[in-house]
N, C-alpha and C positions, 0 to 999 in steps of 0.2 A: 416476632414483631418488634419493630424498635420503639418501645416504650420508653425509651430513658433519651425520646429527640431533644429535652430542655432538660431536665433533671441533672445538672451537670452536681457529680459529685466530687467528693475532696479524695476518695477512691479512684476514681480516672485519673488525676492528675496527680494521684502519689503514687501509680503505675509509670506515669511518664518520668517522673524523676529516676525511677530504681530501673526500668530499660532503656529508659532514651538514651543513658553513656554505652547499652549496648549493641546500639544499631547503627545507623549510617551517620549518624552526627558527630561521631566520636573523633572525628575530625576538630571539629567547633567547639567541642565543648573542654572546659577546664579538668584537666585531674578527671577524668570520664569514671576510671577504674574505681575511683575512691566515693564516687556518688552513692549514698543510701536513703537521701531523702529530695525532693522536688526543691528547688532552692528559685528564688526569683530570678537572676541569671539565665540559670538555665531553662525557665518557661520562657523567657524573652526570647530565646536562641529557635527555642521549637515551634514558639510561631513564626520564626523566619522561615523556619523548613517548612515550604507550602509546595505542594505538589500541584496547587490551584496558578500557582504564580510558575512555576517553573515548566517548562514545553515538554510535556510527558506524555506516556500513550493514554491515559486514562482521561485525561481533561479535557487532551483534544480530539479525540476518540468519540467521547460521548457528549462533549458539552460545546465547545468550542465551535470546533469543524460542523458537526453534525446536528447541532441544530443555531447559536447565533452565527455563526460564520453565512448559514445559508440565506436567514433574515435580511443577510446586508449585502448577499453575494461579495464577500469577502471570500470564498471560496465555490469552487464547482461544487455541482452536485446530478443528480438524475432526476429530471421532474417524472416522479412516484405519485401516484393517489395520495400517499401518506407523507408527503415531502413534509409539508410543514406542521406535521403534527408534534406532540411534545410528547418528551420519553419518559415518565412520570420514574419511572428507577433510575434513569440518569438524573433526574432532578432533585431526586429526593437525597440522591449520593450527593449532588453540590447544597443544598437544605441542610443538611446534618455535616457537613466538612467545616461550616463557619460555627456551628454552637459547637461540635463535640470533636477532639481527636483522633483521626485519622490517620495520620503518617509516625504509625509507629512499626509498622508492617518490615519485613527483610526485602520483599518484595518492591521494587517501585513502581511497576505496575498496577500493583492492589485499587482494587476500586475504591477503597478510602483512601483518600491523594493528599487530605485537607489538612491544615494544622490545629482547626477548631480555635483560631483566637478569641473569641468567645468565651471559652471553659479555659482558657491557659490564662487568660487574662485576668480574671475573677479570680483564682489560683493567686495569681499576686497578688491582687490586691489582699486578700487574706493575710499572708504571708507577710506582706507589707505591714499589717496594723495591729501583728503580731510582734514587730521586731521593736527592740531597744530605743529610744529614741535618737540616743546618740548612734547609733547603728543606721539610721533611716537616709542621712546625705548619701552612705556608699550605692544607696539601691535607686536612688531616687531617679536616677535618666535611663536605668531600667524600665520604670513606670512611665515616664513620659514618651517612650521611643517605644514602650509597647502598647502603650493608649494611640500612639500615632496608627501602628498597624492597625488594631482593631479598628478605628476608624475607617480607614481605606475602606478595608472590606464590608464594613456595617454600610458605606455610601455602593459599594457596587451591589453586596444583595438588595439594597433599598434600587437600585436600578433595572435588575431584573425580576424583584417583588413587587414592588410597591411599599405598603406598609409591614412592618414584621418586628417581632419580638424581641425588644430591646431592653430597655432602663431594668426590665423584670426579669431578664433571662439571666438566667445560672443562679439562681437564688438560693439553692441548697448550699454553695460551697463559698456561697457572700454571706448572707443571715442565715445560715442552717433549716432553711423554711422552705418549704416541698410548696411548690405553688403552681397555676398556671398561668404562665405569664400575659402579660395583657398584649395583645398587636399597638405596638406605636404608632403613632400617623408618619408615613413617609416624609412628611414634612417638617414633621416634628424629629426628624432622623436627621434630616438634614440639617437642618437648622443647632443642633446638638453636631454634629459631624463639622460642621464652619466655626463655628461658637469655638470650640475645643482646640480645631488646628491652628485659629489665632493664638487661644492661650499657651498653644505648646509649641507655634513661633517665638511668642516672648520670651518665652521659659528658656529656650534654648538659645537664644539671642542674649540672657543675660547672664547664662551659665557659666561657671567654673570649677571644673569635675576637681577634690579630691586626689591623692596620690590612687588609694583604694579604690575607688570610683573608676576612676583615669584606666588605669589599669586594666581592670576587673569587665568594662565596658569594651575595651579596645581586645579583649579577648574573646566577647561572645557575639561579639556584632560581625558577623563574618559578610554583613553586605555594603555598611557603610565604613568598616575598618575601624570605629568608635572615631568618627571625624565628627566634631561638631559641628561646623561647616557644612557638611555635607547634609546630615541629616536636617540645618536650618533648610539649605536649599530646597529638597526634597520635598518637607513639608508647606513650603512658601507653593511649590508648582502643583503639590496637593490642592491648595488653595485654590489656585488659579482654574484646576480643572472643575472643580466642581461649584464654584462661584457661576464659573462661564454655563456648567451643565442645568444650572436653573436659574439659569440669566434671563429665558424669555415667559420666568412666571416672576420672578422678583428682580425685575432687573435696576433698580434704583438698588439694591442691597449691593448687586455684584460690579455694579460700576463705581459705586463711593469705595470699597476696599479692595477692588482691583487695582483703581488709581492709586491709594494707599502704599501699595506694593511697591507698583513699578517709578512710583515718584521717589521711593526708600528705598534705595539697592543696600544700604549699607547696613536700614534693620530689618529688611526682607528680601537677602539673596536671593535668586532662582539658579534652578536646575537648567542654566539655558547654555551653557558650554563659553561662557564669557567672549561669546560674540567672532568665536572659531568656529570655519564651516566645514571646506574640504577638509582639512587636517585636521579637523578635532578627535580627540579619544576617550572613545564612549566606554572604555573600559575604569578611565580613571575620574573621567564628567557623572554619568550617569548612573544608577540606582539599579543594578541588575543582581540577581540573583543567579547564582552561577552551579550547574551540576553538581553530584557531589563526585568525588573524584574516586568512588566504587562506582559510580554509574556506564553501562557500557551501549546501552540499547540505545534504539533511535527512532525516528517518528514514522517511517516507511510504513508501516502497514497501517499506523493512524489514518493517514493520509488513502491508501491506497483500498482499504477494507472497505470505506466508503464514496469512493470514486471521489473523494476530495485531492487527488494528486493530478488531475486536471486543470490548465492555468483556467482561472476565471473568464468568463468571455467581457466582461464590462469595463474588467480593469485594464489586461492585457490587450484587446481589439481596441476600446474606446480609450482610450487613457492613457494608455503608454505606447504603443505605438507607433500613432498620428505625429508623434512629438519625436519618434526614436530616442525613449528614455535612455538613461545609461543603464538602470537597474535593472533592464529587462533581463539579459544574461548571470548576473547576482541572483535573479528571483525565480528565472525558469530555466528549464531545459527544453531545446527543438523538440526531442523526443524522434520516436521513428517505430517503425514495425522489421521484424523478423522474416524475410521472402529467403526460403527455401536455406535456411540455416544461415543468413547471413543479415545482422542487422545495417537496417537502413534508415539512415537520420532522416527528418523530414527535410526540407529545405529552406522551410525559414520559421519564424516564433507564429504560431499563431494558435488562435483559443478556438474550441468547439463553440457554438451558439448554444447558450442558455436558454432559448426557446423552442430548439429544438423538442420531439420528441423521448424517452427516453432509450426506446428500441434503436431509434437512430444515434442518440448520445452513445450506447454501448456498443453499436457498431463499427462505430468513427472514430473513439476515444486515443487507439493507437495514433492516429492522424493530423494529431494535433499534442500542442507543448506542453509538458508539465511542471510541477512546483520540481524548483533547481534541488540535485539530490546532492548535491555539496552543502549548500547552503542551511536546505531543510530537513529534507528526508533522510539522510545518513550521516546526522551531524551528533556526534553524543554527546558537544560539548556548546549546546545553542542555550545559551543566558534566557534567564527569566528576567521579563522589562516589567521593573516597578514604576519608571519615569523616566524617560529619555528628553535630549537635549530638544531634538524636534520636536516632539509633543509642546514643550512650555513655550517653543516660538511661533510654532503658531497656536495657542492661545494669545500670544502677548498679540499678532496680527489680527486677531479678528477682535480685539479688545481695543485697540487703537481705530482699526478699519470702522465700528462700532459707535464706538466713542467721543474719539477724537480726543484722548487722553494726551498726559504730557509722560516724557520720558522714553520714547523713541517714537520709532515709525511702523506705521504696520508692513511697509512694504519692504524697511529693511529685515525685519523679521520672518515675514513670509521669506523672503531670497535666502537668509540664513538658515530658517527652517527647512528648506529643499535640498540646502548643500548638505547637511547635516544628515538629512535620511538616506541622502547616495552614501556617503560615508560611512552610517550605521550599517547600510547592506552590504558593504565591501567589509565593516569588520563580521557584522554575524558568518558572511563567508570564509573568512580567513580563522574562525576558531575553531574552523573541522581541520582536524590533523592528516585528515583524505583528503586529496584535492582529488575529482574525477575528471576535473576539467581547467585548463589556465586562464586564470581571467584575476586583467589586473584592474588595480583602481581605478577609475575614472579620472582624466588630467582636469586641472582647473581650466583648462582650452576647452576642453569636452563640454565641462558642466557652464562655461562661459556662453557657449554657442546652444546649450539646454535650455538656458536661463533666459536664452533673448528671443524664445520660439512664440510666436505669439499667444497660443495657447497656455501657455505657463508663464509668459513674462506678466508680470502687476500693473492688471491694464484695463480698462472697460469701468462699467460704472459700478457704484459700491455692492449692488447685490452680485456682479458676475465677478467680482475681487473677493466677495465671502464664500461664494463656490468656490472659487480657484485655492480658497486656503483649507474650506473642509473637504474637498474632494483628495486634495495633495494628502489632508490629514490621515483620512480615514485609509488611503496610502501607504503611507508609514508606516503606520499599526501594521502591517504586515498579514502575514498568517496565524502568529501567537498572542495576535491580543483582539481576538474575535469581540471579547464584548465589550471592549470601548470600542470597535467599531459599530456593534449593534448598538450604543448607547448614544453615540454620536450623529449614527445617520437616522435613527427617532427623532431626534430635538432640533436634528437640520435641515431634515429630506434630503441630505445629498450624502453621495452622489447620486447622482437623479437618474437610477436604474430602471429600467423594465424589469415590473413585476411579474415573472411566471404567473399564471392563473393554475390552479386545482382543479380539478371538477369535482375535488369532498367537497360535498354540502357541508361538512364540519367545520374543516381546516381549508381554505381555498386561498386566504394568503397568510402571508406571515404574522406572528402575532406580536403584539406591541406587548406583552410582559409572557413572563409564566407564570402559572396558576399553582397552587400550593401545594405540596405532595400530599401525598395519604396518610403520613403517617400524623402529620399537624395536623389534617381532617377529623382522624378519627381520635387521638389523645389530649387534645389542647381545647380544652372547653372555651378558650377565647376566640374557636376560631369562627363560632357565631356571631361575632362583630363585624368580622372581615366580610364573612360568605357572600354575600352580595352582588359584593365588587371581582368576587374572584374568579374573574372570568376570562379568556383571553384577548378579548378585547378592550378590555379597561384597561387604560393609558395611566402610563407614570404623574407623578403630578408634573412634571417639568416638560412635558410633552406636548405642547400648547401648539405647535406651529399646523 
């Protein structure tokens, strides 16, 4: 039994020091060979290696694809009795990847994928308030660039928990004190998760690294390159997203320092690819997380174990389509069946119904398009998206659309935001070293004539212009970022799917959180505070509409 789900000790994480130089990071890390003790560097490094952020078979396998992808029909599926039930070991594996480390495995498959920012972070801080004082500037954007991680991920379990165990978690290796942590209020998560990414705006807004620092940073940050800049950016559209994500229970909070932002480009950059659409490059704009380059597998059977390599019918039939996107050939493949030894393509893109039955889905499934196997399924080299340039334009669109802020327009944003996700699909395409198929960029003529289709052009009145920027959104997001899509279309309703029906009297439709694993149940005496509420149908707090 996993007893030790909060107990984080100074033993895990002075394992991670003495192996982590010798496993797959030894790429990133300084002088690997010469490592004998956990050093604050290199915990900063190992919570970037997140097998939860990176497109791997474990994540999307059990978490992503197979159960929120299916929440939000961001992915096909077979309507099962048990469609939308929850996988209480697939959850309890994502439960225990944010408190405790997992990715120390040779394996990158291993079903611990996580990097436990949680326990590595507490780790520093330790270490931190151990060290010399004059010693403390060198490490110091260590701590704040890994206080930024934690956060992230402390705001998305709070999106698919609710309330959970924060301020008190890891206390053995903070106060040497064995405790049971208390459940925080989700609110109180968030409001700590905002609070904090302003302070570590400023922080990095008025910084000036050190030679030691400089250095020492630009060595282990293998995703922002130790760019100041970058990571201001970053965390500015951190802001942005989770401002917006509990804008319709606090929305007087998220409109005074949204405005804030976008009125101060100069001491609140974004992540928004400075206003380049078709040609922008999401390799050197955006916040990705990149393979490690020991990695060789790829997501085919993620995809395919669960009939999730089926194009979605919502997206594909309703949505792209009707408008002849450009991304459609980026994102699927026709597909075809095998007659008498001879494959036969189908004749043109098109998705199975989602309403169907599932004898009939498994029937049919050859007969229609799947997820592009350039692009997705046999790519080893698909980036993990921590923040892309489209996601923060259309935030900035439905914040102006919303608002009526100053500082641009929501509809030059949205238009920016669409070129910009055709662009991202053409690069995620172009980073598979296999092409199966030639498909080039889309011209600025193409997306010219995309852009003026009335279904997509910025038009109608203000509620059919905040569809047109969440539906495009929840778009984007693609296949690998299933749970801001599940987090997205809760707080928006859209896009505005037809919800397959069950017939479990249990599970009949999808649930608005996940319920706690077992192992919190049965070892965390705090979890009788929570029990209550923990049910599948109690709503996030930001979940108002």
């Amino acid at each position: 039994m996993k007893k030790y789900f909060l107990y984080i000790s100074c033993i895990i994480t002075l394992a991670i020091g003495m192996t982590g130089c010798k496993k797959q990071l030894e790429d990133y890390y300084t002088n690997p060979d010469k490592t004998t003790d956990p050093t604050i560097e290199k915990l900063f490094s190992s919570i970037l290696d997140n097998n939860r952020i990176r497109p791997m078979y474990w994540d999307l396998r059990t978490l992503q694809l197979n159960q929120m992808g299916k929440y939000c029909q961001m992915t096909a599926f077979l309507n099962e009795l048990t469609t939308y039930s929850q996988n209480d070991d697939y959850i309890e594996d994502r439960w225990n990847d944010f408190y405790t480390p997992n990715n120390q495995g040779s394996n990158a498959n291993d079903a611990g994928s996580g990097s436990g920012p949680m326990a590595q972070y507490r780790t520093m801080q330790r270490l931190y308030k151990e060290l010399p004082v004059d010693e403390r500037p060198n490490m110091e954007v260590f701590m704040m660039a890994g206080r930024v991680l934690l956060l992230d991920q402390a705001a998305q379990m709070v999106d698919m928990f609710g309330d959970i165990p924060y301020s008190e978690a890891g206390s053995l290796d903070a106060t040497a004190t064995i405790s049971n942590p208390k459940f925080d209020s989700q609110i109180a998560v968030y409001d700590t998760v905002l609070t904090q990414l302003k302070e570590m705006a400023d922080w990095f807004a008025a910084a000036t690294l050190n030679t030691v620092a400089s250095s020492a940073f630009a060595n282990q940050d293998y995703v922002g390159h130790g760019s100041l800049s970058k990571w201001r950016r970053y965390i500015n559209s951190l802001r942005l997203r989770y401002l917006l994500r509990q804008s319709y229970y606090d929305e007087a909070r998220a409109k005074t320092e949204i405005q804030e932002i976008l009125s101060s480009p100069l001491q609140y950059p974004l992540m928004d690819g400075d206003g380049v659409g078709d040609n922008y490059s999401p390799y050197n704009t955006d916040m990705l997380l990149f393979q490690l380059t020991t990695y060789t597998n790829n997501l085919n059977s993620a995809f395919t174990e669960i009939s999730a390599h089926a194009a979605p019918d919502y997206m594909l039939n309703t949505v792209m389509l009707p408008v002849d996107d450009p991304r459609i050939p980026l994102m699927f493949d026709k597909f075809g069946a095998t007659v008498n030894g001879v494959f036969v393509p189908n004749a043109t893109y098109r998705a199975m119904s989602q309403q169907w039955t599932s004898t009939m889905q498994g029937d049919s499934i050859n007969n229609y398009s799947t997820i592009d196997s350039t692009t997705y399924r046999f790519n080893s080299h698909l980036p993990g998206i921590m923040m892309s340039a489209a996601e923060t334009n259309f935030l900035k669109a439905e914040a102006f659309e919303r608002w009526g802020l100053t500082g641009g327009t929501a509809a030059a944003s949205y238009e920016l935001a669409i070129r910009q996700s055709i662009a991202f699909q053409y690069y995620l395409h172009s980073t598979n070293t296999t092409q199966y198929e030639s498909v080039t960029q889309p011209s600025t003529a193409v997306v010219d004539a995309f852009m003026a289709k009335t279904a997509i052009a910025y038009s109608g009145t203000s509620e059919e212009k905040l569809g047109k920027i969440w539906t495009q959104k929840w778009l984007a997001f693609g296949f690998t970022q299933c749970g801001q899509a599940w987090a997205e279309y809760r707080r928006t309703n859209y896009p505005q799917i037809t919800v397959w029906q069950s017939t479990s009297s249990i599970y009949p439709t999808p649930p608005t959180r996940f319920t706690y694993p077992a192992s919190e149940k049965a070892y965390n005496t705090s979890y009788a505070d929570v029990q209550a509420n923990d049910t599948r149908t109690t709503k996030i707090f930001w979940d108002v509409n």
